[in-house]
C-alpha positions in Angstrom: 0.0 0.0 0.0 1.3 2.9 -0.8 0.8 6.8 1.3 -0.6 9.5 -0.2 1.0 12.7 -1.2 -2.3 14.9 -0.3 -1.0 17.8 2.3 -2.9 18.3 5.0 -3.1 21.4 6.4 -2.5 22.2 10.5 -5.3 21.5 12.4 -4.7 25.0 14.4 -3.9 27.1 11.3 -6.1 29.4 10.1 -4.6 31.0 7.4 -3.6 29.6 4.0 -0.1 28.9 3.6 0.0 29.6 -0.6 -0.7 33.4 1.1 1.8 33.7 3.5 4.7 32.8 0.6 5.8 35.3 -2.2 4.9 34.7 -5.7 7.7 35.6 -7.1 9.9 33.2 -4.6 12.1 30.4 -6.8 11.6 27.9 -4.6 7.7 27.9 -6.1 9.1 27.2 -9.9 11.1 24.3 -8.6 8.4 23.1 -6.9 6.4 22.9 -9.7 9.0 21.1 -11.9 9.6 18.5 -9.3 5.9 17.7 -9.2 5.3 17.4 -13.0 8.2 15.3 -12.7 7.2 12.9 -10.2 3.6 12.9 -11.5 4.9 11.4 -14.3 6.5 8.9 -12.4 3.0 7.6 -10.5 2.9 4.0 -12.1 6.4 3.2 -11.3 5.9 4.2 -7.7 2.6 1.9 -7.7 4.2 -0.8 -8.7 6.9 -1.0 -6.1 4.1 -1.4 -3.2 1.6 -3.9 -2.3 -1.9 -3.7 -1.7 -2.1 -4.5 1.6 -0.2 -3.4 5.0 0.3 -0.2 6.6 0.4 3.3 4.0 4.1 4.5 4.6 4.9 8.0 3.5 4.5 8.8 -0.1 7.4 9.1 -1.8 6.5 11.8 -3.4 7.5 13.5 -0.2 10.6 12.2 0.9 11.8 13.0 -3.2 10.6 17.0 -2.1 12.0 17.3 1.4 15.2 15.5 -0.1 15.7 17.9 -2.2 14.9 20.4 -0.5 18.0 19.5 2.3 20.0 20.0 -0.3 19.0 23.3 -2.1 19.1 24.6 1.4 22.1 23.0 2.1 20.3 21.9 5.6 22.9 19.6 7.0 20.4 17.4 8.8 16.7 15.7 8.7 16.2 16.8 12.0 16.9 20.1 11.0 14.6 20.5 7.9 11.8 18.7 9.9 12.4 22.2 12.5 12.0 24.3 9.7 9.2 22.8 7.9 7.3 22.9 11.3 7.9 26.6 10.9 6.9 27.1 7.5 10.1 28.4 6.7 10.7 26.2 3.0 6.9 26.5 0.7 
């Protein structure tokens, strides 16, 4: 079974993060790249799950914040997961 790539948004948040980030940020262009890309890449990601068991995290998502680490040159996981908890990256 495979996760899903669907964000969810904080249950304590009430405003919308798209606002809160410039347009005209580069990260935003990247992002978009990176998820053509990997939409394209959807059946080979089925196909290396089964239909049964526990939904890991998408893979989708561990590509992003990946890459992310290293166009930030973050130097660990523990420190990207700090700054995604503050909205600091999208």
């Amino acid at each position: 079974m495979r996760g899903t790539d669907e964000a969810s948004g904080s249950p304590f948040s009430y405003v919308d993060l798209e606002g809160r980030i410039p347009a005209g940020r580069p990260l935003r262009k990247i992002r978009q790249i990176v998820n053509d890309a990997l939409t394209s890449l959807d059946a080979e990601f089925d196909a290396l799950y089964t239909d049964f068991g526990r939904p890991p995290i998408a893979p989708e998502r561990l590509i992003r914040a990946s890459l992310l680490q290293i166009l930030l040159s973050i130097r660990s996981e523990r420190q990207l997961m700090q700054k995604m908890d503050y909205n600091l990256l999208f």
